[in-house]
C-alpha positions in Angstrom: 18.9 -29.4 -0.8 18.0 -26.8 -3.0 17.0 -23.7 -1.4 13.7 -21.6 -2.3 11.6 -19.3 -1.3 9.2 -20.5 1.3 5.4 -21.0 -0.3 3.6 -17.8 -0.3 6.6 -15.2 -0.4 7.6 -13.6 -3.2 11.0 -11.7 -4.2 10.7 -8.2 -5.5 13.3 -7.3 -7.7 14.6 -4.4 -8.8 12.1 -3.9 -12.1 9.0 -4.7 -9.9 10.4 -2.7 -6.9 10.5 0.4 -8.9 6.8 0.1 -9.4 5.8 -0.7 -5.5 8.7 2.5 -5.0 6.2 4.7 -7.2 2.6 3.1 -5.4 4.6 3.9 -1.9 5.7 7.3 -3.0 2.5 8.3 -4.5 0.1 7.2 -1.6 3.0 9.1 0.6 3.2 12.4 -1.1 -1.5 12.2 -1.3 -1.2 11.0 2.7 1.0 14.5 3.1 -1.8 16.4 1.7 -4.1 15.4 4.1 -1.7 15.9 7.0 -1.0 12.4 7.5 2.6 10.7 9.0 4.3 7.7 8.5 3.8 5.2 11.9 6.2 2.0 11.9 5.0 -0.4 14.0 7.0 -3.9 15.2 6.6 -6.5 12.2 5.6 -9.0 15.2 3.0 -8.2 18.3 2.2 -10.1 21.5 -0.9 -12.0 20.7 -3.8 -10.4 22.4 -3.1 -7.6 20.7 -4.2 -9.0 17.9 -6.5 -12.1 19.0 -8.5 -9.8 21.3 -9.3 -7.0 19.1 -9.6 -8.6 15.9 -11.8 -11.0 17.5 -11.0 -14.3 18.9 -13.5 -16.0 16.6 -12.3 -14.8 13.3 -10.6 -16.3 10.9 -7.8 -14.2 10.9 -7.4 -15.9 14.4 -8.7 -19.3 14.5 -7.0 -20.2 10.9 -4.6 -17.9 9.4 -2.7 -16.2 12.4 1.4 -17.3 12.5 2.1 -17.6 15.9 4.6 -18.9 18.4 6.0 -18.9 21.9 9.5 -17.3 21.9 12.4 -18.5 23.9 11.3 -16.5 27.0 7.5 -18.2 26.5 6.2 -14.8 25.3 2.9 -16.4 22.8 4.1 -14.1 20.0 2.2 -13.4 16.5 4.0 -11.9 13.4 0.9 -9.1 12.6 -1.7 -9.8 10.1 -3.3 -6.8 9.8 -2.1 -2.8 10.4 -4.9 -1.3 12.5 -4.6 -3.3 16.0 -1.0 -2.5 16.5 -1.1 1.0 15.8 -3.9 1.4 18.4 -1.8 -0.2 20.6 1.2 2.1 20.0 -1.5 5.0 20.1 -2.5 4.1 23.6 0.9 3.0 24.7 2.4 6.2 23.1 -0.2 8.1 25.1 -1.4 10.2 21.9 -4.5 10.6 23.4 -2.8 13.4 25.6 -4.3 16.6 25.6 -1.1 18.3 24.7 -0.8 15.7 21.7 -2.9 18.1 18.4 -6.0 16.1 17.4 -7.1 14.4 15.1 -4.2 12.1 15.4 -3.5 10.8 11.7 -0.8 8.1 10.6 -0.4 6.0 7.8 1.9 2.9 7.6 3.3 0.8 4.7 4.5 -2.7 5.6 4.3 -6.5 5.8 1.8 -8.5 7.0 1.1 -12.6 7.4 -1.6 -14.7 6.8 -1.1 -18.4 6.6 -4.1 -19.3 4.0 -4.0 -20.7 0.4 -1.7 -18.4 -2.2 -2.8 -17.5 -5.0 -3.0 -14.2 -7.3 -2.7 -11.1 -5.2 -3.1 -12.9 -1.8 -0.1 -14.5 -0.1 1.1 -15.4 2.8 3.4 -12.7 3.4 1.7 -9.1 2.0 2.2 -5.3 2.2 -0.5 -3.4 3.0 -0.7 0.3 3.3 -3.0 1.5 5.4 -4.4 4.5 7.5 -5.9 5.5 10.9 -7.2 8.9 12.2 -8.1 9.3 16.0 -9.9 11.7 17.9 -13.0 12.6 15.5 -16.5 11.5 15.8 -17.7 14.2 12.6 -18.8 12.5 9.6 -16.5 14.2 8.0 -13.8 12.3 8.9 -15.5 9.0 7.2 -15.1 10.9 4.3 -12.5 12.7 3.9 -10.4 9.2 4.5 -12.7 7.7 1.7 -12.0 10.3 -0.4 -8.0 10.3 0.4 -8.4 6.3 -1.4 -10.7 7.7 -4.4 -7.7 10.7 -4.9 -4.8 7.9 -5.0 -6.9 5.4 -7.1 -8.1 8.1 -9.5 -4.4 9.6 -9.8 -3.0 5.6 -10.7 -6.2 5.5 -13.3 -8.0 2.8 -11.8 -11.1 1.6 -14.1 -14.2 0.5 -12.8 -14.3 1.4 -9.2 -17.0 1.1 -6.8 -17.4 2.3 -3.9 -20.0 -0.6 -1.1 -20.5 1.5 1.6 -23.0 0.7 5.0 -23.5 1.0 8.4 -23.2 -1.1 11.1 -24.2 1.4 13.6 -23.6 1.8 17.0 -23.6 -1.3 19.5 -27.1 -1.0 20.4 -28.2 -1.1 16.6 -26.0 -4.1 16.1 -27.3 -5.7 19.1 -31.0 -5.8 17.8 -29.6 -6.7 14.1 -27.6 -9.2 15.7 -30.7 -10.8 17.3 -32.9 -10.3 13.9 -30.5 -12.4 11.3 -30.1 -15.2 14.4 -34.0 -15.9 14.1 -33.8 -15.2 10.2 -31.0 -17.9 9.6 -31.5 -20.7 12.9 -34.3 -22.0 10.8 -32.2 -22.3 7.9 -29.0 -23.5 9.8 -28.5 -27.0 7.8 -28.3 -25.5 4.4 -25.5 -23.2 5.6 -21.9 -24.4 5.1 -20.3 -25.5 7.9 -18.1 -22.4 8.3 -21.2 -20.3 8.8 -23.1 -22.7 11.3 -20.7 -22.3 12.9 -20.3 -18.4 12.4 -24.1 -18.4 13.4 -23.2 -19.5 17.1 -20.3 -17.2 17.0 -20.8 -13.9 15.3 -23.6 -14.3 12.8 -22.9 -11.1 11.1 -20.5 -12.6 9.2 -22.1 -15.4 7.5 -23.5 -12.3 5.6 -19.8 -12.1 4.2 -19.4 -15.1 3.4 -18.6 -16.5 -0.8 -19.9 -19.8 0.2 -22.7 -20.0 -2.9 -25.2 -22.2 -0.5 -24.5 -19.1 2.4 -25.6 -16.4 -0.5 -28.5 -18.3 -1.5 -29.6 -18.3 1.8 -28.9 -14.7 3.1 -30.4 -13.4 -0.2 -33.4 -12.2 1.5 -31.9 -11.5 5.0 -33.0 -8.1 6.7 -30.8 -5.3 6.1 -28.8 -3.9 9.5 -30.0 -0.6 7.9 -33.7 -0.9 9.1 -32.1 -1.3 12.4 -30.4 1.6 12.8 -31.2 4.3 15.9 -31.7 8.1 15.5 -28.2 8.4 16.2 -26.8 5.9 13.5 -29.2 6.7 10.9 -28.0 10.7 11.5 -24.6 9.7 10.8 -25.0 7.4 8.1 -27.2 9.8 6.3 -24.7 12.6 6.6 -21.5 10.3 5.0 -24.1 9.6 2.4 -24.7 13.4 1.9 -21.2 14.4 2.2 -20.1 12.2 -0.3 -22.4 13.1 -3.0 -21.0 16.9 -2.1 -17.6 15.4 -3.3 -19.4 13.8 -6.2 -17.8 10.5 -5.2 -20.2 7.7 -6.4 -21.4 5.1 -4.3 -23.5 1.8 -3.6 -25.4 0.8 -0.6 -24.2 -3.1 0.0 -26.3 -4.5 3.4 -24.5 -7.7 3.2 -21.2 -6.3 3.8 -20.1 -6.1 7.3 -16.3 -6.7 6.6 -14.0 -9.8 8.6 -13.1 -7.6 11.4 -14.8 -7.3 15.1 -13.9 -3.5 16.0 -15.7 -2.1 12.8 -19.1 0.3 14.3 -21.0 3.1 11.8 -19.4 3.3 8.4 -18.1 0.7 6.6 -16.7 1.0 2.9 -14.9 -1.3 0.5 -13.8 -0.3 -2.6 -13.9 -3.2 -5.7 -12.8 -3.2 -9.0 -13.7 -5.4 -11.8 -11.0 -7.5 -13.5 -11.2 -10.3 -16.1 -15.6 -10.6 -15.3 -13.9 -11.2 -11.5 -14.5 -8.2 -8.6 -11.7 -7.7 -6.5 -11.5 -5.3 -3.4 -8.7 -3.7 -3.3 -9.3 -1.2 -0.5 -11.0 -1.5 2.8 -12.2 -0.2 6.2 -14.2 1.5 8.4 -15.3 3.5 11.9 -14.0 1.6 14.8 -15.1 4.1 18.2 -14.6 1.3 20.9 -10.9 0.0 19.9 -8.7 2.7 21.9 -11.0 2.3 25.0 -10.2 -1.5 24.3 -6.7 -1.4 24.7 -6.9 0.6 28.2 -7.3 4.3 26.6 -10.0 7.1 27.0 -12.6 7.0 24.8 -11.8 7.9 21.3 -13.2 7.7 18.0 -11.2 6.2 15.0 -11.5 5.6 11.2 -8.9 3.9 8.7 -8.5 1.3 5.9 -5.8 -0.9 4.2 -5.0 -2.0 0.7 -2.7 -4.5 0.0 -0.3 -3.3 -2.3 0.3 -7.5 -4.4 -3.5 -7.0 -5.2 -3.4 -3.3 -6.1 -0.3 -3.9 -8.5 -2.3 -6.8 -9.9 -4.8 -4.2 -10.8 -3.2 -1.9 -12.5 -1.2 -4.8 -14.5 -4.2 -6.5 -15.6 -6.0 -3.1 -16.1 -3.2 -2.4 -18.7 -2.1 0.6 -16.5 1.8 1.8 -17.0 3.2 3.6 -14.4 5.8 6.4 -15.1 8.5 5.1 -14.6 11.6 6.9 -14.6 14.8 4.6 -15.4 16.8 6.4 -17.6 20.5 6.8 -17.0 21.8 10.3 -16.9 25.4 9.2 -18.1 27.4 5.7 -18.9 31.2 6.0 -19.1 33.1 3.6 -21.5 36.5 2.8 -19.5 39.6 1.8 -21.9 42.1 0.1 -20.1 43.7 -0.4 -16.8 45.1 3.5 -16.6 41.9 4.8 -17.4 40.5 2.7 -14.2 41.0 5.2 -11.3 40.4 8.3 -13.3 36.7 6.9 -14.0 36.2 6.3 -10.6 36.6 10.0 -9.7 34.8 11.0 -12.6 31.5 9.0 -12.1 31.7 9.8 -8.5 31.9 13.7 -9.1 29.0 13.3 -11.3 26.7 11.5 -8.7 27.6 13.4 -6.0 26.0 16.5 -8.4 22.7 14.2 -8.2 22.8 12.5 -11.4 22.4 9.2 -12.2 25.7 7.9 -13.6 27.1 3.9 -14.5 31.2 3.3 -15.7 32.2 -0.2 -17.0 34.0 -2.2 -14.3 34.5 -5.7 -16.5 37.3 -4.7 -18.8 35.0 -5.1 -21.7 35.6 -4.4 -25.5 34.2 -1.3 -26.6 31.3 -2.5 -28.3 29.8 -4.1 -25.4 30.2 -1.2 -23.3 27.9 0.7 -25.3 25.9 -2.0 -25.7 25.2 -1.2 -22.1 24.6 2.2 -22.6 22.1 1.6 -25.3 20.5 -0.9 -22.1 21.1 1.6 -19.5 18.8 4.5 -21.3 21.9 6.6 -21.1 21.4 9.9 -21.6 25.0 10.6 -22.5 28.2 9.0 -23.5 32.0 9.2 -22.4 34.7 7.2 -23.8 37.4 7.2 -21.1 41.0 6.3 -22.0 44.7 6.6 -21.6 44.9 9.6 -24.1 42.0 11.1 -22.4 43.6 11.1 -19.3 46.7 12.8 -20.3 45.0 15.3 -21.8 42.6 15.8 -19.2 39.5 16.1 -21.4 36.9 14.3 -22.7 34.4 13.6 -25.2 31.1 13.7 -23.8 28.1 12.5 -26.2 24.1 12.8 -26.3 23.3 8.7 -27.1 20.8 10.0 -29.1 21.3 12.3 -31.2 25.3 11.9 -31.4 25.7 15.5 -30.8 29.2 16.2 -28.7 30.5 18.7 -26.9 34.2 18.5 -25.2 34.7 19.1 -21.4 37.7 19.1 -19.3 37.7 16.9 -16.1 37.5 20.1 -14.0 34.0 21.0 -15.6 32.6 17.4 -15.5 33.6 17.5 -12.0 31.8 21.0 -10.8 29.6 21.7 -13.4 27.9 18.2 -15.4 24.5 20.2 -15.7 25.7 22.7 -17.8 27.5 19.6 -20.4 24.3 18.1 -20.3 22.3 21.3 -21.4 25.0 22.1 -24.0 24.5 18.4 -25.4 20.6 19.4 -25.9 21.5 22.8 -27.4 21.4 22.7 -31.2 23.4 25.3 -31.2 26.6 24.0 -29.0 29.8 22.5 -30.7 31.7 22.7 -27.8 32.4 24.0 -23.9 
């Protein structure tokens, strides 16, 4: 039997992993700024945790959810999405202490597992990163998290985005919209596929979401949740609206969104990017005040989104977006013969240990191929390490570029490579 990969995982190797390394990194060093920190939650969850927030009739839940009964009969579900189990460490945590400084703010960067078709930037196993801030009802806090997405897909040069921003409003407003799309779509049931009949008996708001082309004929002309919005909800909404004009963040009202997710209430936002004539959404989220009460804690508000980093890398790929890479090496040493062997061990070791990036041959090849490796490597610099080297306790050390060399003894490679590797730059250096 030959053995593969199971269908829709992926293996990241080294080349692509430097570019999720600089995504992670970047979205890590922007969450900083805004006084976020890292949460790590269990890569598997009991299943109400999931099943009970996300909502038992999605489809997360009733179609794509892997779960199992463990060996002590535990019903066990590897997570599918990031929000659920960190409210469930918040409450379980007890962050909603008063000693505990509020807002709460975490981010989290991980896997996640849908069982649903693969294809380009969806599998079965994905990494989302994602965000959630607790303890704030202001407005504010809608947008500030908005505009923490906008400052990391602006800073990766992301084309074309969009921000589809509306309101679900508060339970009461959803209750009556609720109520209004059921008598706008009953009579209009049989042209609706059967996903969203059946969606009508269980949570009409999403038929709205759904990319059934007989389901967006009909809900062309459905009433917008937005004419049924209280005092309340229209105050808030009309304050994210205003606040994010004051950040000159650019936005679209979309009615028919009302994301996949029961717990969303108020604002919801997605943010969608155009590539090859298709839209994709490649961030996503929302207020959800009712979740923490859910799980057993006090009332709390809480806002947050995910992006999932396949479809985000995707992006920038097919957007023609290079990332900076950095994968030069900072020096390769050539190793001629068996008595030069130990000597490059120390020497390449020394060198690292100073914080530089370093690479010695370990295959006994010929010279030629050794530098052929360096040439591969990017190396910055070049030593040739021999038998007569090691007796005399000195090297050659050489820019790869430019050929210019400079000659160091083993003590100063080993306390002071900086310094070779300025002189090697210096026009003006022969020699240490």
């Amino acid at each position: 039997m030959r053995l593969q990969k199971p269908k829709g995982t992926q293996d990241i190797l080294p080349q692509e992993a430097a570019k999720w390394q600089y995504v992670e990194n970047l979205a890590r060093d922007i969450f900083k700024q805004y006084n976020y920190g890292e949460i790590r939650t269990p890569m598997f969850e009991h299943y109400e945790v999931i099943s009970r927030s996300v909502g038992d009739t999605t489809d997360i839940v009733t179609k794509e959810m892997y779960d199992f009964y463990d060996k002590g009969d535990r019903h066990i579900t590897l997570r599918p999405e990031g929000t659920a189990p960190v409210v469930r460490s918040f409450v379980e945590n007890k962050l909603f202490a008063p000693e505990v400084q509020k807002p709460v703010k975490m981010y989290y960067i991980g896997s996640m597992f849908r069982y649903e078709r693969p294809q380009a930037g969806r599998l079965r196993e994905f990494h989302q990163i994602g965000v959630e801030a607790f303890g704030s009802p202001n407005p504010a806090t809608d947008v500030e998290t908005i505009a923490m997405a906008y400052h990391l897909f602006e800073t990766l040069g992301i084309k074309d985005l969009v921000l589809h921003l509306n309101s679900l409003g508060n339970p009461s407003s959803r209750a009556a919209y609720r109520q209004a799309l059921i008598d706008y779509l009953t009579p209009m049931r049989e042209s609706l596929s059967k996903d969203s009949q059946r969606r009508l008996d269980e949570n009409p708001l999403r038929v709205l979401d759904s990319k059934e082309k007989e389901d967006k004929i009909v809900v062309e002309n459905a009433p917008s949740i937005l004419d049924f919005l209280d005092e309340e909800s229209q105050a808030h909404f009309d304050q994210v609206r205003s606040m994010l004009e004051t950040l000159n963040i650019p936005y679209i009202i979309d009615t028919n969104m009302v994301r996949g997710l029961d717990y969303y209430n108020h604002t919801i936002f997605e943010f969608i990017t155009t590539v090859e004539k298709s839209e994709l959404t490649i961030c996503a989220g929302g207020r959800y005040d009712g979740l923490v009460e859910y799980f057993g804690g006090p009332e709390t508000s809480g806002f947050g989104f995910g992006l999932g980093l396949e479809r985000l890398l995707l992006v920038l790929d097919k957007q023609g977006i290079a990332l900076p890479i950095e994968d030069a090496m900072d020096v390769y040493i050539a190793v001629l013969g068996a008595e030069a062997n130990r000597k490059a061990l120390e020497l390449v070791q020394s060198i690292r240990k100073q914080g530089f990036k370093a690479e010695r041959d370990v295959l006994n090849r010929k010279l030629k191929a050794q530098f052929k490796s360096a040439d591969v490597f990017n190396a910055t610099a070049l030593i040739a390490l021999g038998g007569s080297e090691v007796e005399a306790s000195q090297v050659i050390v050489k820019n790869n570029a430019t050929r210019r060399e400079v000659v160091a003894t083993f003590e100063q490679i080993e306390s002071e490579f900086s310094g070779i590797l300025a002189k090697l730059n210096d026009d003006s250096s022969e020699n240490l």
